[in-house]
PyMOL Python script that loads the backbone (N, CA, C, O; Angstrom):
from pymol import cmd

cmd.read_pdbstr("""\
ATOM      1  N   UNK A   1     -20.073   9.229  -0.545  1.00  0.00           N
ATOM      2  CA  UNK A   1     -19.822   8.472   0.622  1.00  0.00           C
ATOM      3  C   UNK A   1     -20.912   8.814   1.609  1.00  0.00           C
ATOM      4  O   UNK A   1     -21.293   9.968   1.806  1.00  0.00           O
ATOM      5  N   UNK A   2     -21.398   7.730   2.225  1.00  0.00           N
ATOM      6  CA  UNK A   2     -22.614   7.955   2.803  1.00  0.00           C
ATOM      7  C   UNK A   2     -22.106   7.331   4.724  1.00  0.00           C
ATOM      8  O   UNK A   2     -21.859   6.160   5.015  1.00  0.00           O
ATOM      9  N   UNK A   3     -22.086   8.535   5.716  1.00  0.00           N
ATOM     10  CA  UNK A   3     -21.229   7.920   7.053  1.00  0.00           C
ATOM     11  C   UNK A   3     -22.495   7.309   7.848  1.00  0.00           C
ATOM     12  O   UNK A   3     -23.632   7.326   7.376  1.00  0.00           O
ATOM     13  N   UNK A   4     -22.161   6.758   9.126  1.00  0.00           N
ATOM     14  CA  UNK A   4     -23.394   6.251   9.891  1.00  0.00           C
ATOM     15  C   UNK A   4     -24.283   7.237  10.011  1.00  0.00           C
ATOM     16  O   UNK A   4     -25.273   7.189   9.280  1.00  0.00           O
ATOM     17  N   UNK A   5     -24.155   8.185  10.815  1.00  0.00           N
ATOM     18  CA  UNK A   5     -25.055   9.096  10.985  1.00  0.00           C
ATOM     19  C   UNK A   5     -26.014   9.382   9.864  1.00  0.00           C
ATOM     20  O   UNK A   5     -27.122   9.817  10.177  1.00  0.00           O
ATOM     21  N   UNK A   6     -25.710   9.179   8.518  1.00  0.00           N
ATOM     22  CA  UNK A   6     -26.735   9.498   8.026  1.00  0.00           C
ATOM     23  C   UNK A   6     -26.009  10.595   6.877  1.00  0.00           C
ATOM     24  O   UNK A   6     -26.266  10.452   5.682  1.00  0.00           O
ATOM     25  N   UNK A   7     -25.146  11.623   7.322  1.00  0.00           N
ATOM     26  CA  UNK A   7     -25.178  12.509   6.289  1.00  0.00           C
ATOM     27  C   UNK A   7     -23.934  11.992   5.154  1.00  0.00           C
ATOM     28  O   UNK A   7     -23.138  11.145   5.559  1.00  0.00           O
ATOM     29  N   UNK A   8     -23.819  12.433   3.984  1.00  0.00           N
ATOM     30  CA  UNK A   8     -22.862  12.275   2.809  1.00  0.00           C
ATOM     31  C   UNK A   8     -22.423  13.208   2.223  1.00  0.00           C
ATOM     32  O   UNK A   8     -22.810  14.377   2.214  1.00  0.00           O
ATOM     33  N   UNK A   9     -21.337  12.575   1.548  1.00  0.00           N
ATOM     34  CA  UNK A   9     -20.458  13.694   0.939  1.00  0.00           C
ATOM     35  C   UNK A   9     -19.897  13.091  -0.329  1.00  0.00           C
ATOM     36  O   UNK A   9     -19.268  12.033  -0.309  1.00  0.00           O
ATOM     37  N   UNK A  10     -20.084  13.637  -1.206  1.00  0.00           N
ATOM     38  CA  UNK A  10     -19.453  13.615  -2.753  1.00  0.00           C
ATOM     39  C   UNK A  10     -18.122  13.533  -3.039  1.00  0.00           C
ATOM     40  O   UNK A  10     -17.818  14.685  -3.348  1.00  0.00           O
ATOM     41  N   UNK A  11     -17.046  12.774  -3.127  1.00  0.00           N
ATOM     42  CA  UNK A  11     -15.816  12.706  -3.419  1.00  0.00           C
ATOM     43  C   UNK A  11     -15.600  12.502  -5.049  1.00  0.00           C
ATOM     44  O   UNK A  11     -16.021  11.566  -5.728  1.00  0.00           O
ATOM     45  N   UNK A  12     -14.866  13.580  -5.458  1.00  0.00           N
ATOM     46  CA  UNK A  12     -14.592  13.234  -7.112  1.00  0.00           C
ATOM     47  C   UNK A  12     -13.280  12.602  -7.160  1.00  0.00           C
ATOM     48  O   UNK A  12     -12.432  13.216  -6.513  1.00  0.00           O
ATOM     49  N   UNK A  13     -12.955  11.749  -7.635  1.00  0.00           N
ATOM     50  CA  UNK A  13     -11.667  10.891  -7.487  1.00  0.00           C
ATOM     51  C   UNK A  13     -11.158  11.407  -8.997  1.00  0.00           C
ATOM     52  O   UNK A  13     -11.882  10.873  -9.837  1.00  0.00           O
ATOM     53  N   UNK A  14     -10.040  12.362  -9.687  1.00  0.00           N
ATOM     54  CA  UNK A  14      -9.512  12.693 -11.258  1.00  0.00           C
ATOM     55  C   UNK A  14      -9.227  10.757 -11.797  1.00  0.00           C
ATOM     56  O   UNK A  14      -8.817   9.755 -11.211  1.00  0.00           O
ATOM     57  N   UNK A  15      -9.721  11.064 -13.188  1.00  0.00           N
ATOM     58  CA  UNK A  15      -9.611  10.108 -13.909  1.00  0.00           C
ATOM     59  C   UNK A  15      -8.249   9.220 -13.963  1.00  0.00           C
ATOM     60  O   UNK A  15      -8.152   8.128 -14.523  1.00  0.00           O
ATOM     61  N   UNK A  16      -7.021  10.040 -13.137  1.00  0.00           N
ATOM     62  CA  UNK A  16      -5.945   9.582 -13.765  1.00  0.00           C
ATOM     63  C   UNK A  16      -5.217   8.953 -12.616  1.00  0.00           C
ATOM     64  O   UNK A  16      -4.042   8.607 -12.741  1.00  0.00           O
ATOM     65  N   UNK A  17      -6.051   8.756 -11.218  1.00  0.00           N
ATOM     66  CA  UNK A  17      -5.632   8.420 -10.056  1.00  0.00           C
ATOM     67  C   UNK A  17      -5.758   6.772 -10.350  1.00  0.00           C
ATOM     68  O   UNK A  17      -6.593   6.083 -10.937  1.00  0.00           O
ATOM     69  N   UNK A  18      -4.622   6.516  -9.710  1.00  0.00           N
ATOM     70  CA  UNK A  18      -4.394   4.716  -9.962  1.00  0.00           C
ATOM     71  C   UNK A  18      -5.222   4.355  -9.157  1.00  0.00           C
ATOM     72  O   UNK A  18      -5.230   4.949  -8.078  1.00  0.00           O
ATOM     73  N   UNK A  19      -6.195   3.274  -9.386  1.00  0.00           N
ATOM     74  CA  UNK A  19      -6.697   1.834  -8.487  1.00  0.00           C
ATOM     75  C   UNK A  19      -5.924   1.182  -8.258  1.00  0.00           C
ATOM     76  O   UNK A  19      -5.208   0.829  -9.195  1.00  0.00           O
ATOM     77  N   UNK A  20      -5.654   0.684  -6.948  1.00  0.00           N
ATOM     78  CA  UNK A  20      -4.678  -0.466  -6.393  1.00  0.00           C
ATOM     79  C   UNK A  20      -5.563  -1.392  -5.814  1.00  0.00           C
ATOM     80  O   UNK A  20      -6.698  -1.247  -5.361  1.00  0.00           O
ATOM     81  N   UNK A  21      -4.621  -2.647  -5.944  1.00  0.00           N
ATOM     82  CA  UNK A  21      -4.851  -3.811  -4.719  1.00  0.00           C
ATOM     83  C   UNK A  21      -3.901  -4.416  -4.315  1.00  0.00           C
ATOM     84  O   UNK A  21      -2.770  -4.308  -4.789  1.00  0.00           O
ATOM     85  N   UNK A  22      -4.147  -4.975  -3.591  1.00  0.00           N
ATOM     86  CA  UNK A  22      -2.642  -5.940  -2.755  1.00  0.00           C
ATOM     87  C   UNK A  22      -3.450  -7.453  -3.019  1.00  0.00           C
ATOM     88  O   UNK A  22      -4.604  -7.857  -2.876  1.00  0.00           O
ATOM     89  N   UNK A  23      -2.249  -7.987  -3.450  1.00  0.00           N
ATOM     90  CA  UNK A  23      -2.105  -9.682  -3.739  1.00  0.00           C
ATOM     91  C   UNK A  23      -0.938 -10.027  -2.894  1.00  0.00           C
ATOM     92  O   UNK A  23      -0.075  -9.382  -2.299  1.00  0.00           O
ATOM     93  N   UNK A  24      -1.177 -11.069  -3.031  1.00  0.00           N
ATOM     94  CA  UNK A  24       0.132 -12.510  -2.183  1.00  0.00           C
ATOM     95  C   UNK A  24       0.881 -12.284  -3.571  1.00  0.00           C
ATOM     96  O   UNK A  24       0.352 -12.046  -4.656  1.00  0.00           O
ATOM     97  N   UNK A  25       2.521 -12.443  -3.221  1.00  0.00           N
ATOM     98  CA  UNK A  25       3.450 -12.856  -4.215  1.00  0.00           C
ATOM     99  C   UNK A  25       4.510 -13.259  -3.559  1.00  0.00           C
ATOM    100  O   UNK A  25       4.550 -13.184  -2.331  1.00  0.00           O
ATOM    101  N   UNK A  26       5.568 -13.767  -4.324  1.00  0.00           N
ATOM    102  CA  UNK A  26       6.487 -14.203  -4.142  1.00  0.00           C
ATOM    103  C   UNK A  26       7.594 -13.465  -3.802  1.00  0.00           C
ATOM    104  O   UNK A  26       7.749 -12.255  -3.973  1.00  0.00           O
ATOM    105  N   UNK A  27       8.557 -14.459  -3.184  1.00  0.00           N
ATOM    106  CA  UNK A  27       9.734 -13.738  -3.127  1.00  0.00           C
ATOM    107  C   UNK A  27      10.580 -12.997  -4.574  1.00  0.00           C
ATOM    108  O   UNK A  27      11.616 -12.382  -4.322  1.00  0.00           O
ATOM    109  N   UNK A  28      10.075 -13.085  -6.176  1.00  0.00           N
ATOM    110  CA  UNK A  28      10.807 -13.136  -6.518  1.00  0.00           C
ATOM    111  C   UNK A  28      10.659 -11.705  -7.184  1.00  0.00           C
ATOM    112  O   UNK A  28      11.419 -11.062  -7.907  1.00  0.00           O
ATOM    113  N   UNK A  29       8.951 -11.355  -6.492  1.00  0.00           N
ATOM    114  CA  UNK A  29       9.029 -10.019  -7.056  1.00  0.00           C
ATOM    115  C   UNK A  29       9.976  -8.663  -6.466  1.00  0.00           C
ATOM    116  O   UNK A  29       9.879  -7.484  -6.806  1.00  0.00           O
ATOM    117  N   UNK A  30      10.633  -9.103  -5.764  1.00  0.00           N
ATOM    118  CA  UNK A  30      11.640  -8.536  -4.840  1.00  0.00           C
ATOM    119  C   UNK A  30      12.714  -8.625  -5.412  1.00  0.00           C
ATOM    120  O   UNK A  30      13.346  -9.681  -5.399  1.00  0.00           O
ATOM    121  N   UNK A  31      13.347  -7.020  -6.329  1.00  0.00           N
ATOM    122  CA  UNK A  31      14.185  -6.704  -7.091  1.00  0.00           C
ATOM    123  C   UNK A  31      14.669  -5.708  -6.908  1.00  0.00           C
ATOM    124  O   UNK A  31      13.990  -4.755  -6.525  1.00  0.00           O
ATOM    125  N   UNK A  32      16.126  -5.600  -7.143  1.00  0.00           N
ATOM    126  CA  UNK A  32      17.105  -4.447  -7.216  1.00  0.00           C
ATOM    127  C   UNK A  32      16.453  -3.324  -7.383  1.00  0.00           C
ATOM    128  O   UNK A  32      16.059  -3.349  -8.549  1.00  0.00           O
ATOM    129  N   UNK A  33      15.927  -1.814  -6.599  1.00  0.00           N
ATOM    130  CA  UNK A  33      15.960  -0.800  -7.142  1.00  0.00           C
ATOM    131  C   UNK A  33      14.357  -1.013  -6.540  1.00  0.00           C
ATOM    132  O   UNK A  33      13.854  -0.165  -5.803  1.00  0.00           O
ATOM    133  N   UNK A  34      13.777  -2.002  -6.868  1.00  0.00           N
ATOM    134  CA  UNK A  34      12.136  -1.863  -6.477  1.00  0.00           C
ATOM    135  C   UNK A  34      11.395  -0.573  -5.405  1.00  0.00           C
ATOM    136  O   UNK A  34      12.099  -0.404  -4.410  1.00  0.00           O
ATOM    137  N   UNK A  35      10.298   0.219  -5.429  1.00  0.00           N
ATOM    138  CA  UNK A  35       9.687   0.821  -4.637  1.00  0.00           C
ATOM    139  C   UNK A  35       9.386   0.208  -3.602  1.00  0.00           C
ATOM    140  O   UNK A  35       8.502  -0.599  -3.889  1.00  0.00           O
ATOM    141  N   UNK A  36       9.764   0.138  -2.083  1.00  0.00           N
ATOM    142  CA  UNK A  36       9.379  -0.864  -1.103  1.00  0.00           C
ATOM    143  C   UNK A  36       8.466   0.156   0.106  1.00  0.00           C
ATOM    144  O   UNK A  36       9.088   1.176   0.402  1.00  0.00           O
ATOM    145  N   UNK A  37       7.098  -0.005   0.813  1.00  0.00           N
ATOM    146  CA  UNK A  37       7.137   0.083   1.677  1.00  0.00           C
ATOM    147  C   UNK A  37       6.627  -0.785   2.618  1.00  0.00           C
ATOM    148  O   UNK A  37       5.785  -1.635   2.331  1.00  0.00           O
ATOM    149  N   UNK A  38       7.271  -0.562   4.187  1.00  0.00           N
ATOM    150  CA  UNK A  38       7.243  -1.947   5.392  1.00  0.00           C
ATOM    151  C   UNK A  38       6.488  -1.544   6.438  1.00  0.00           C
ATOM    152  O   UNK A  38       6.653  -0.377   6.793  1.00  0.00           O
ATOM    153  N   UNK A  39       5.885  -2.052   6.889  1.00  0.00           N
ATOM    154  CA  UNK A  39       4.988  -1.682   8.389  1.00  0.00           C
ATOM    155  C   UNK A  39       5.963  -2.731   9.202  1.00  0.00           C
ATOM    156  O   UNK A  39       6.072  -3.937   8.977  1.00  0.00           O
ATOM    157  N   UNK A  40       6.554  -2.058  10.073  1.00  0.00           N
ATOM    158  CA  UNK A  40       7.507  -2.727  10.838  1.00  0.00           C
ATOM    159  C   UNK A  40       7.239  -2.854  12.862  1.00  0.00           C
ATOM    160  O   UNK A  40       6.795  -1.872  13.457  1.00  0.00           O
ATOM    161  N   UNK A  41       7.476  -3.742  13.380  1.00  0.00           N
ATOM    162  CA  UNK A  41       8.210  -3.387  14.790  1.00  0.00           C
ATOM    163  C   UNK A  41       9.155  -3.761  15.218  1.00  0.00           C
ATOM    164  O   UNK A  41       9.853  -4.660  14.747  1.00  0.00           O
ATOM    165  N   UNK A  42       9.406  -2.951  16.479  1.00  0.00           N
ATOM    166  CA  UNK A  42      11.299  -3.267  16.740  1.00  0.00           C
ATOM    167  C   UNK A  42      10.601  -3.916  18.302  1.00  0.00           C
ATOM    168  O   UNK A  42       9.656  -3.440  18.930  1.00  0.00           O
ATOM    169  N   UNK A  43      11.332  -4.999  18.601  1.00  0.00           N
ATOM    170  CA  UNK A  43      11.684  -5.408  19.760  1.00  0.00           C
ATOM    171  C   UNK A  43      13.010  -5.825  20.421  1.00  0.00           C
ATOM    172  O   UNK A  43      13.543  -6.926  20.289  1.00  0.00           O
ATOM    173  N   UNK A  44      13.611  -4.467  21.379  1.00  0.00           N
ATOM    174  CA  UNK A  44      14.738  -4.539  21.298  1.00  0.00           C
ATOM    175  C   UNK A  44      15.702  -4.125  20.103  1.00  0.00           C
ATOM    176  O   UNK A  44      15.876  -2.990  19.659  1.00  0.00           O
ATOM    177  N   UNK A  45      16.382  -5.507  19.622  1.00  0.00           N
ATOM    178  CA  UNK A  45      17.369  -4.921  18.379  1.00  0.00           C
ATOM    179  C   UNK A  45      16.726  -5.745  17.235  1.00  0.00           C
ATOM    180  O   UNK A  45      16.951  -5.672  16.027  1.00  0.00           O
ATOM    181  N   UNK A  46      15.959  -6.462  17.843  1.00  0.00           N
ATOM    182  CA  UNK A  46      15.081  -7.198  16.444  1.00  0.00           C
ATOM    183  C   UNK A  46      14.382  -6.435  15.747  1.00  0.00           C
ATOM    184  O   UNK A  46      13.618  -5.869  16.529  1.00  0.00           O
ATOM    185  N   UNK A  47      14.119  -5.934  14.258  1.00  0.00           N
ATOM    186  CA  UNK A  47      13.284  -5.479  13.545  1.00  0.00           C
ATOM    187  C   UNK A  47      12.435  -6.361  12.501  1.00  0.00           C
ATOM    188  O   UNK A  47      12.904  -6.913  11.505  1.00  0.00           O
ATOM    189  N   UNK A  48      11.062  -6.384  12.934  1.00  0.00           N
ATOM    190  CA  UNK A  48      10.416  -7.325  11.782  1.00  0.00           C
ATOM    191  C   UNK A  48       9.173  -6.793  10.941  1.00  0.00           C
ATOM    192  O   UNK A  48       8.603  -5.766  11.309  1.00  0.00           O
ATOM    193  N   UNK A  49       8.876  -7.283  10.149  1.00  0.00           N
ATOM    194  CA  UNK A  49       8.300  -6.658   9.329  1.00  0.00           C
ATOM    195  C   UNK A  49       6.665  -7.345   9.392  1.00  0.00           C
ATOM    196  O   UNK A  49       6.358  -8.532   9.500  1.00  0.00           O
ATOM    197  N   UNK A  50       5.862  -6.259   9.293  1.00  0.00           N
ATOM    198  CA  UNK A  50       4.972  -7.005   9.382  1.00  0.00           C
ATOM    199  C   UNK A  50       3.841  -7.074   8.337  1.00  0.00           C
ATOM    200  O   UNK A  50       2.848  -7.791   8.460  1.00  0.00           O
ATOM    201  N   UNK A  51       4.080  -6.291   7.339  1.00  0.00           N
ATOM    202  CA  UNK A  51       3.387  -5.995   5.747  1.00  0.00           C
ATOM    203  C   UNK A  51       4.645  -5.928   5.345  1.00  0.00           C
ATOM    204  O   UNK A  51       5.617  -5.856   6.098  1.00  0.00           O
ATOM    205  N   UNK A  52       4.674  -5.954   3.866  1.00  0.00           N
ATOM    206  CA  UNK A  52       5.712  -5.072   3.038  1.00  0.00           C
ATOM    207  C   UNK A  52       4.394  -5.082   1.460  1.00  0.00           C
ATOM    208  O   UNK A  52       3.597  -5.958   1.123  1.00  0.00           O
ATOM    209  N   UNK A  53       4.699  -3.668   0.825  1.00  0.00           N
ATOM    210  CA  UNK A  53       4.101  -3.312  -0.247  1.00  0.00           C
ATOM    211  C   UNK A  53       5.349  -3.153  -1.054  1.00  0.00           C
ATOM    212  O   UNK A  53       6.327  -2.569  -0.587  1.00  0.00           O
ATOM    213  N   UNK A  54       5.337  -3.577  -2.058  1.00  0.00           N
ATOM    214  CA  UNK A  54       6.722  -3.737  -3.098  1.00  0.00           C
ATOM    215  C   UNK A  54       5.938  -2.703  -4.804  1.00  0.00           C
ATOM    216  O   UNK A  54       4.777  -3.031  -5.048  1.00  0.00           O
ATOM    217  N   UNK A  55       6.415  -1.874  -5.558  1.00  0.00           N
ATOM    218  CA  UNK A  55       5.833  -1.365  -6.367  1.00  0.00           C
ATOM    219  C   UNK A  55       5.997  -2.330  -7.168  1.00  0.00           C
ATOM    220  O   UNK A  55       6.780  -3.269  -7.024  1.00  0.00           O
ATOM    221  N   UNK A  56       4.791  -2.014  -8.613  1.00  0.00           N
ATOM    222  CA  UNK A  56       4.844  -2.677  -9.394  1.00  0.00           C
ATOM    223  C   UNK A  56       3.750  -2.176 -10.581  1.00  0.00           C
ATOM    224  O   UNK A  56       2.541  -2.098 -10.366  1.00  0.00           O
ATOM    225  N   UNK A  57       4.363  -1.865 -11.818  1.00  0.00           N
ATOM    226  CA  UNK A  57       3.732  -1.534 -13.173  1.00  0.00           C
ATOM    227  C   UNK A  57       3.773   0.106 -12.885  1.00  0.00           C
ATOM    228  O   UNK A  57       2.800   0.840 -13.057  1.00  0.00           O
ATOM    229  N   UNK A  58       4.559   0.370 -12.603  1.00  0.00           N
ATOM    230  CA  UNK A  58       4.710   2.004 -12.187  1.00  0.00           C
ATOM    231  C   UNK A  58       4.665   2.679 -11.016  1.00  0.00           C
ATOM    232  O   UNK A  58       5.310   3.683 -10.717  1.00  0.00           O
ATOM    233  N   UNK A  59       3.461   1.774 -10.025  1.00  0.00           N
ATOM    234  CA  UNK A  59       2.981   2.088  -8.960  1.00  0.00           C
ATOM    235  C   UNK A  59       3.660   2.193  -7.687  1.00  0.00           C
ATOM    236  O   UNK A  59       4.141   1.110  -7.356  1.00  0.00           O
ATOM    237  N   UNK A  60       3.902   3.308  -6.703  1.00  0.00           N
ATOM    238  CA  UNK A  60       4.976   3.535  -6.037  1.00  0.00           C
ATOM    239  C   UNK A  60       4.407   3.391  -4.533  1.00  0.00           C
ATOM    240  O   UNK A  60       3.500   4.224  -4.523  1.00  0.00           O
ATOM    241  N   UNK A  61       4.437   2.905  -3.502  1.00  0.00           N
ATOM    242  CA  UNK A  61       3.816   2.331  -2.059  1.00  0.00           C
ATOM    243  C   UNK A  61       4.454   3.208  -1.468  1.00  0.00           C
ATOM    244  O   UNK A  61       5.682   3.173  -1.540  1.00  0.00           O
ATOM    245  N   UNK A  62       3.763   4.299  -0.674  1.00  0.00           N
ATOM    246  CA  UNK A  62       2.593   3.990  -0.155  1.00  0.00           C
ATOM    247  C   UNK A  62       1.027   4.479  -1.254  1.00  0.00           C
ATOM    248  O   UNK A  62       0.832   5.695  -1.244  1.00  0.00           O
ATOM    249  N   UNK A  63       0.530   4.079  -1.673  1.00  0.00           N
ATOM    250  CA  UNK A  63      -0.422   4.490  -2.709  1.00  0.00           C
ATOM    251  C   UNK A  63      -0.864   5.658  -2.143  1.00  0.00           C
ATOM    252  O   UNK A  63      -1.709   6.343  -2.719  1.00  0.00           O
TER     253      UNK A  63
END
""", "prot")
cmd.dss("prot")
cmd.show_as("cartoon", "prot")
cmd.util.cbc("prot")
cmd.orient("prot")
């Protein structure tokens, strides 16, 4: 990793660390039991959500 200034630093990432990405999906990947996490705010008594990461193929959110 190379920062503005100029200097860098070597990060070894182990072979067995998952790559993620986030896609658009549906409502339907939203299942009983699923790994969920929400970036939320409250206004008042309203709570809304404003991401949600749902797991999927093993993978457990927050990565």
């Amino acid at each position: 990793m190379t920062y503005d200034n100029g200097q860098s630093k070597t990060i070894k990432v182990p072979p067995t660390a998952p790559i993620v990405t986030f896609e658009k999906a549906d409502k339907s990947i939203v299942m009983k039991g699923a790994p969920v996490f929400s970036i939320t705010t409250r206004d008042g008594e309203t709570l809304s959500a404003r991401a949600v990461a749902i797991g999927k193929d093993g993978v457990v959110p927050p990565m």
